[in-house]
N, C-alpha and C positions, 0 to 999 in steps of 0.2 A: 608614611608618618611613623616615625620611631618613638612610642611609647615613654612616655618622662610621668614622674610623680608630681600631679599639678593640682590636691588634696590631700591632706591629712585628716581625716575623721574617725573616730570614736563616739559611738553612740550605742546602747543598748535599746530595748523595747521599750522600756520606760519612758524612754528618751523619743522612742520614735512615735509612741502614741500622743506625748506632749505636744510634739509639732506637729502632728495629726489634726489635733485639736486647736492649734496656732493658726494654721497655715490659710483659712480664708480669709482674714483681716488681714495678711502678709499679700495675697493675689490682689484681695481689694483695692490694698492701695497702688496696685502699678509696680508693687517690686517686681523684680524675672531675675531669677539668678542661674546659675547652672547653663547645660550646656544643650540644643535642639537637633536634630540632623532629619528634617524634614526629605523623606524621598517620594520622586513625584509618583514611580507605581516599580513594580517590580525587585523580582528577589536575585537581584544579578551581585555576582562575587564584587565588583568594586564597589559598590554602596552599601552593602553590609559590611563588608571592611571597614568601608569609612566610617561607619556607625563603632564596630569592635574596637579600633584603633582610637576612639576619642573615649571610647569607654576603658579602655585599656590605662590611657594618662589618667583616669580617676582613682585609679586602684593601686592602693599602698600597700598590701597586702601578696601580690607573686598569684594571686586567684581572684582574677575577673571573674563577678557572679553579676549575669544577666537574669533578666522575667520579659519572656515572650507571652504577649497578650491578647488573646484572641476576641475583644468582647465587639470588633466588628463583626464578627462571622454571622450573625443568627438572622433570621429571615423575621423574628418576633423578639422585639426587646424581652417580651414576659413570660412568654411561655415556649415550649420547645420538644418537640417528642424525641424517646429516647434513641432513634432511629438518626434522626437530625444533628442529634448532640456528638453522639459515634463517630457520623462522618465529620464533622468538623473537628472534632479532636484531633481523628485523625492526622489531616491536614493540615491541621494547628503543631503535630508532632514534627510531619514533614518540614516547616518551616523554622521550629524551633532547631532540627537540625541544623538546620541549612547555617543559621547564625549562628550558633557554636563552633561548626565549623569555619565557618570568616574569621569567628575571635580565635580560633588554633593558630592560620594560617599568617597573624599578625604578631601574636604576643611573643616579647625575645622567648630565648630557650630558655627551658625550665620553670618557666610560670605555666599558668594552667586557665582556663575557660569551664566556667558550668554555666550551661544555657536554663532553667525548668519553666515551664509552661505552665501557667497559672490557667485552671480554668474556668474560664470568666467569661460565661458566655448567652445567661439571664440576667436580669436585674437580682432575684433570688440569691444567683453566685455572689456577687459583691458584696453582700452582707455575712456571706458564709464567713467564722471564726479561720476556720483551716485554709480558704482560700488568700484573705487578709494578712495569714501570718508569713504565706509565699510570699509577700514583701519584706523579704532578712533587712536585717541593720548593715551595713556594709555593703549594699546593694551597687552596682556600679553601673549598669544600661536597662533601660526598658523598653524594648522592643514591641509597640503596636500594629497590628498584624492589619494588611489590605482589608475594606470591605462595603462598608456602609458606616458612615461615619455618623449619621442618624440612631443608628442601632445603639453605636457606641458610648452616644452620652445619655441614652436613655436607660442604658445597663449602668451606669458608673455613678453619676451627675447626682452629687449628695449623699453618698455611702462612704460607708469603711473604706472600702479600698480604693475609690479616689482619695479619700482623706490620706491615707496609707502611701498612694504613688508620690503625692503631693509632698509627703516628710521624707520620702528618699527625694524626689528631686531636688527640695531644699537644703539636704544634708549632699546634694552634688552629682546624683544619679545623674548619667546624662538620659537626654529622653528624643526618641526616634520612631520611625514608622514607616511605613509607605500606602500610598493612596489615601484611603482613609484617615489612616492610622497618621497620616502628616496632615490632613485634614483638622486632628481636634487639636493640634498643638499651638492654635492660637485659641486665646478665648476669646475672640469676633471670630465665626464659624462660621465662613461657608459652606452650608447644609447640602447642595444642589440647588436644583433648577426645581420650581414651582408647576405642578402639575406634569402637561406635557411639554413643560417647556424643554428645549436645549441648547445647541450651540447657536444653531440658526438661530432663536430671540436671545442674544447673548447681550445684546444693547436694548431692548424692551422692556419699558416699565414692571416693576414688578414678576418679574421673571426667573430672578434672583433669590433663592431661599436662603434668607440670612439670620444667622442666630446669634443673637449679640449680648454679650454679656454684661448683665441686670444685675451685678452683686452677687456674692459666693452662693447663697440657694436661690438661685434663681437655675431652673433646670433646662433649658435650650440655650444652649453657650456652648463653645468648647472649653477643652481640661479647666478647670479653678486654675491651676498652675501653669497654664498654656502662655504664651509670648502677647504680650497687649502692643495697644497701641499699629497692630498692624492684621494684615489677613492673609493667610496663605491659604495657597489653591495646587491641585497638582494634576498631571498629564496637560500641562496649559498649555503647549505646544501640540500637541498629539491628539488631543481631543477637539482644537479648535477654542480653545476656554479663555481667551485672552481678552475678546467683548467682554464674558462673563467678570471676568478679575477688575476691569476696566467699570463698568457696572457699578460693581463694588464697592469698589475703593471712592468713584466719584460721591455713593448714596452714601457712605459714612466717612467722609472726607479721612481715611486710613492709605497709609502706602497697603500697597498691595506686592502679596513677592510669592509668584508661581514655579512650582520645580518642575519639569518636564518630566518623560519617561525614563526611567531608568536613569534618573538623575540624582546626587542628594549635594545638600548644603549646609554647610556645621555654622551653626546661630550662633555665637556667642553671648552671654550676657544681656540678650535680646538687643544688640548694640552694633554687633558687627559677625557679618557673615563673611568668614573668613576663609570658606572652602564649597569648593565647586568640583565634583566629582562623577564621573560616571557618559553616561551618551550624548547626551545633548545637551539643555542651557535651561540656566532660570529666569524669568521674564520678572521684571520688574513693574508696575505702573504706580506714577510719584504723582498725584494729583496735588500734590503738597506746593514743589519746589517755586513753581511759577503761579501758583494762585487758581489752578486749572476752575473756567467757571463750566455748567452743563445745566440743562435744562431736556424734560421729555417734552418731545412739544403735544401736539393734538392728537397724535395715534401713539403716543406712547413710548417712542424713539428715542433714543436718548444723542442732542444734539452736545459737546464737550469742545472745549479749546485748551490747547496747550499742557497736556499729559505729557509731563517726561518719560520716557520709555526706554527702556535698559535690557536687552536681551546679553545675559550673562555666561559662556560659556567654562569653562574647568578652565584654571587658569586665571581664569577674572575674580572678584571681590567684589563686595557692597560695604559702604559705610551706613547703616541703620540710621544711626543718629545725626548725622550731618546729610544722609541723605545724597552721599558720594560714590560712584564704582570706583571699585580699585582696579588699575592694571598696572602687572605687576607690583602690588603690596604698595601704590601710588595712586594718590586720591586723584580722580579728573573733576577738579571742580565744576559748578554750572557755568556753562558760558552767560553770557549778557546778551539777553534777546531783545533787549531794546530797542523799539521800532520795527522789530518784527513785520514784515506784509509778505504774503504769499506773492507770489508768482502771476503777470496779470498774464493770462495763457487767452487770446482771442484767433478767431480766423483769420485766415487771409482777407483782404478788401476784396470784393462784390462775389466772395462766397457765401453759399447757405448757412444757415446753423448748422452745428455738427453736435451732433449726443453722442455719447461714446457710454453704452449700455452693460452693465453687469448681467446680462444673463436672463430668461425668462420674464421678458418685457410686461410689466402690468401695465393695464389698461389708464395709470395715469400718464406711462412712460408714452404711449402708445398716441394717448390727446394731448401731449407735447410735440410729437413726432407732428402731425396731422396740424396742428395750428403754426407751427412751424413752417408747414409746408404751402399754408394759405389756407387756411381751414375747412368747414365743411365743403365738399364738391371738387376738394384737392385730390388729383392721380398720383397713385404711389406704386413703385415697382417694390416688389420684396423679391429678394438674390439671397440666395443660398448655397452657400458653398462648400467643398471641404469636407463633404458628408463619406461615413465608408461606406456606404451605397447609395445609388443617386435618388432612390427611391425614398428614402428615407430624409433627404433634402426637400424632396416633393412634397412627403407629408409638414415637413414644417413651414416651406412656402405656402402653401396652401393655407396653413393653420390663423400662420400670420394675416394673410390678407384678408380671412374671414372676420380676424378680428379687430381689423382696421373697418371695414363695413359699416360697422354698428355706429362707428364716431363720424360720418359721414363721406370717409374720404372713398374712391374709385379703386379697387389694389386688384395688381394682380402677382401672382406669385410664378418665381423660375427658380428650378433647380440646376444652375449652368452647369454640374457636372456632365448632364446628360448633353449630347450633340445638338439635340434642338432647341433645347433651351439657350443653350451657349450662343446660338445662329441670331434668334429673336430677343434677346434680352438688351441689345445695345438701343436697337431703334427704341423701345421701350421706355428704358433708362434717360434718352435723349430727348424724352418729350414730356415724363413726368415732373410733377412737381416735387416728389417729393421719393428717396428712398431708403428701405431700410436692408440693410447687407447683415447677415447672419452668419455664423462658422464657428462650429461647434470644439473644432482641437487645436490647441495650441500649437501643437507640432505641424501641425498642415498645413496651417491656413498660408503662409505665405508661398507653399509650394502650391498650392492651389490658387491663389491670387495671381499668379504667374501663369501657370496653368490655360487660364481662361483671361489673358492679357487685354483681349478686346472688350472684355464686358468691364476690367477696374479702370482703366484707362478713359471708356464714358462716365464710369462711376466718379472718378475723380474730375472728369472734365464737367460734368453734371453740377457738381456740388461746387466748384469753383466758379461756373456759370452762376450760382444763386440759388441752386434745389438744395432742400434741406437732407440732411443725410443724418439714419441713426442707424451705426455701427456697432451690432451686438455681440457679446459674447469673446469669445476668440479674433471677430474682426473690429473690436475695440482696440485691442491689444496690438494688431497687427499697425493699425493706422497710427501709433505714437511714436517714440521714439526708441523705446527697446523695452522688452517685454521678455517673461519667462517663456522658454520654447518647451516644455517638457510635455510630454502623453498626461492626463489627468489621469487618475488611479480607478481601478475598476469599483466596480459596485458593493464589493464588499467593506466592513467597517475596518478591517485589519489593512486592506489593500490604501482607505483614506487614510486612515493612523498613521502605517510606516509611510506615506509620501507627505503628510504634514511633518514628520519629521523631519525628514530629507531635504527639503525646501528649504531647512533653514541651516545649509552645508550647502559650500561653496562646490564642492568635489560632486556634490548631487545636484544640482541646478543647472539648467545649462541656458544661458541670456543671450539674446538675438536682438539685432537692429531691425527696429520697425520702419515701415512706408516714411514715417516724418512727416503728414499729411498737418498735423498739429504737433505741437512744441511742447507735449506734456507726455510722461507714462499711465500707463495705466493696467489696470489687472481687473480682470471681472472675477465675482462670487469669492469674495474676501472672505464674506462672514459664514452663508450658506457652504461653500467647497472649502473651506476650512484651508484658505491661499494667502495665510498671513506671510508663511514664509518666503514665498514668492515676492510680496509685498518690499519686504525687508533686504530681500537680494537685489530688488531693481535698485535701490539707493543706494545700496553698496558698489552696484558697479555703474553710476551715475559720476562723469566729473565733479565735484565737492559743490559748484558754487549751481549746479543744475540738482541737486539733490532732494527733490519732493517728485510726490508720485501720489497717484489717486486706485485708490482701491474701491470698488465700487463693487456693491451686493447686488444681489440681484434681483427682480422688479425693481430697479432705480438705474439713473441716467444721469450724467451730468452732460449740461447742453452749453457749448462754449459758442458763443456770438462775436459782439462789437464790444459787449461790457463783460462784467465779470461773469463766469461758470456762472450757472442754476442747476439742482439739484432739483431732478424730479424724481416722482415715485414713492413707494411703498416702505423700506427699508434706508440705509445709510450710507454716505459714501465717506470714505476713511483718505483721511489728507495725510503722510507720511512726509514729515521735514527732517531730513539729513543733515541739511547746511552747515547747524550746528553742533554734530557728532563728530564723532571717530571710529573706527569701523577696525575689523582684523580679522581673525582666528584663534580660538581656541585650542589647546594641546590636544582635543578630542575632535578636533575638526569643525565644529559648530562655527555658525557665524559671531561676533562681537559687535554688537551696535549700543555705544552708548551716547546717551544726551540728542534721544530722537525724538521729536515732538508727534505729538499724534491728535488731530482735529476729528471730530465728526461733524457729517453737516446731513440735513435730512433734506426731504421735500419740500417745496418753497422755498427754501433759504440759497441765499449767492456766497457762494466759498471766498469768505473775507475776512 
């Protein structure tokens, strides 16, 4: 972006404490002027560029003056030892470089970048004269620094020097951040998650820490001058935050617009997000567009219909106000969903029910299975597959059929990687009523379903005979029509992160044709394994007019019969409609899905 002069301002201190004192009956009423560049986390050279380079067009002057803000950093909004204070300066210095540097590496030659660090890092500070007056007249970016975005408006929230950032933004400062720090720049504030909650209850009642703003002092809100009328969220890909956004936006009927990791997005005029920058994509959710209705029902879950859904990579746009993505600099209006009905996905004739399970079967998913299969007194083989050692198939066959016991049915459990298990499992299979087949890795399981050819061959001859079949996990996925084949990421939180990312890049995904046993996709532990991206890829490489997909958490099951799916279990299954979108890539690689509907349905309810 090449730097233009897109402000003329002139103001003194006199002038800046007036608007000081203006400026929360100006927030009140919904004005938003000036310019935002919310980043979802991280201090990577393209997003603080994009940050310097929008700050850069405000300055008429040949010297960009930035204020890097650290009042996320403190572990205690109010108090702080000087030990604490030290180190965060520090660090607070490190980044103020970092951004002075991006504003070097952008502005033509001959103009100049000062970054200073304001230190504002108690509530105490904010009131300080001398820290207050680090807000110069002429001010052109203000850079809020990752953290706790809780800290941040307990330090700011009714002082001087929010009053103070408030008359530079309204005098044109553009205003920026990451994590946190994009966090307060709406004022409806997503706080976090409530106690222990996280991504896992990311659609659970009450789960959701929202702080929404009550009028200029009212002090749980984000900035007085922050973006209305909408919520931002950030790492919403990366963390799995996308239930959370969704959450959200349904409990305060607001668009919701999430940046991902190392991602940023230039807000215009809180009207139009005109720039998409950096790794991966900003997720959108429009509860607006189509009237989306939701309800938590009895455990707290939250059931929604018909969220537009926008995953936006660099290269794309958003129209705020009409509520439109842009691709290239071109509005994709809403299609016309009229008549809308999902997809009637049933079995074959004088087959079993089939449940196609997210993962970690709960004991509702379980007294589905088992009445499914003729109820109490019902024999059920539990098959285990796919395991990397067979012993370890054993222990979950085993686990399985203990806890089928309790609900009446007869189970016994086979690990068919092992030889003897493989030998004994058909005659088994071929006389129960009922089975549940398990496999724990995406990557495997159809190498192992093949593997052990004699045991899926009864399994399919079983369940086409009229035994009911719940297929968990990874052999969910296997029995539909194409599913993500990749290794799940290991147990660390960096190894889920970077593969939640990756999922949602076509170049990282890699999609396989399923058994076809049933006529629908499917992905387990959507919300739990953080496999939205997964989700999003199967509809993209789905022909346009097959494009829905069911994601399913885990303890829940959808059990497809003669009539429509039923959802059983504990948590949600996520309905993904493509039909009406349009799909592509991003200059960064990231996937592009606009105009995707997004259903939840929970337990007891029939996906309609």
């Amino acid at each position: 972006m090449t730097p233009t002069l897109r402000r003329f301002r002139t103001f003194s201190v006199a002038v800046t404490l007036a608007i000081a004192t203006a400026i929360a009956p100006a927030a009140a009423s919904g004005a938003t002027i000036a310019t935002f560049v919310p980043i979802g986390s991280g201090y990577t050279t393209e997003t603080l560029e994009q940050f310097a380079a929008e700050s850069a067009e405000v300055d008429d002057s040949g010297a960009v003056s930035l204020l890097v803000v650290p009042i996320t950093f403190a572990t205690d909004a109010f108090r702080i030892s000087n030990g604490e204070r030290q180190q965060n300066l520090t660090l607070a210095e490190t980044r103020r470089s970092q951004v002075e540097a991006a504003c070097d590496a952008v502005v033509p030659a001959g103009e100049s970048c000062s970054a200073v660090l304001a230190p504002v890092l108690v509530r105490d500070d904010a009131f300080d004269p001398a820290n207050v007056a680090l807000v110069t007249p002429g001010l052109d970016g203000i850079y809020i620094l990752g953290g706790d975005q809780v800290v941040a408006m307990q330090v700011v929230a009714n002082t001087p020097f929010e009053d103070a950032l408030a008359a530079a933004q309204a005098a044109g400062a553009v205003t920026s951040g990451n994590s946190a720090g994009a966090a307060v720049q709406s004022a409806d504030m997503i706080a976090g998650y409530v106690g222990n909650n996280g991504p896992e209850q990311g659609f659970e009642e009450g789960a959701v820490d929202l702080w929404l703003f009550d009028g200029p002092t009212d002090d749980e809100r984000g900035l007085v001058f922050g973006l209305r009328d909408l919520l931002l969220d950030q790492h919403v890909l990366q963390r799995g935050r996308i239930a959370r956004l969704i959450n959200a936006s349904i409990t305060t009927g607001q668009l919701g617009i999430g940046m991902d990791a190392e991602t940023a997005a230039t807000i215009e005029a809180g009207t139009d997000l005109t720039e998409i920058g950096g790794l991966s994509a900003v997720f959108v959710a429009d509860p607006l567009t189509f009237g989306s209705f939701g309800q938590f029902d009895g455990t707290g879950t939250l059931a929604v219909g018909e969220v537009a859904t926008h995953v936006l990579p660099a290269g794309d746009g958003y129209d705020i106000a009409t509520r439109e993505p842009l691709v290239g600099g071109i509005a994709a209006p809403a299609p016309d969903i009229a008549g809308r009905v999902l997809p009637d996905v049933t079995v074959p004739s004088g087959a079993g029910a089939l449940l196609l399970g997210g993962g970690r079967p709960s004991a509702a998913v379980l007294e589905r299975l088992v009445a499914a299969s003729g109820g109490p007194g019902a024999s059920i083989a539990v098959v285990a597959v796919g395991y990397p050692k067979a012993e370890l198939g054993v222990k979950d066959a085993k686990a399985l059929a203990a806890a089928l016991s309790p609900l009446g049915a007869t189970a016994t459990g086979y690990a068919v990687d092992r030889k003897q298990d493989a030998a004994a499992a058909p005659v088994a299979i071929a006389a129960a009523d009922g089975i549940l087949l398990t496999a724990p890795n995406p990557s495997a399981v159809l190498d192992a379903l093949a593997a052990t050819q004699a045991v899926t061959d009864t399994i399919e001859s079983a369940w086409r005979g009229g035994a009911a079949l719940l297929a968990d996990d990874a052999a969910a996925s296997a029995l539909g029509t194409t599913f993500t084949a990749d290794p799940r990421p290991g147990v660390y939180t960096s190894q889920i992160e970077r593969a939640a990312i990756a999922e949602f890049r076509p170049d990282s995904t890699t999609l396989a044709a399923g058994l076809g046993w049933i006529a629908t996709a499917a992905e387990p532990g959507i919300v739990s394994n953080r496999h939205w991206g997964r989700l999003y890829s199967v509809i993209v490489a789905q022909p346009p007019v097959e494009r829905v997909a069911f994601g399913i958490d885990a303890g829940t099951a959808v059990e497809f019969d003669t009539g429509r799916p039923l959802v059983a279990g504990e948590s949600v299954t996520v309905v993904l409609d493509g039909r009406y979108g349009t799909f592509g890539a991003g200059t960064n690689g990231a996937i592009a899905a606009r105009w995707v509907l997004l259903d939840t349905f929970v337990g007891g309810q029939a996906v309609e």
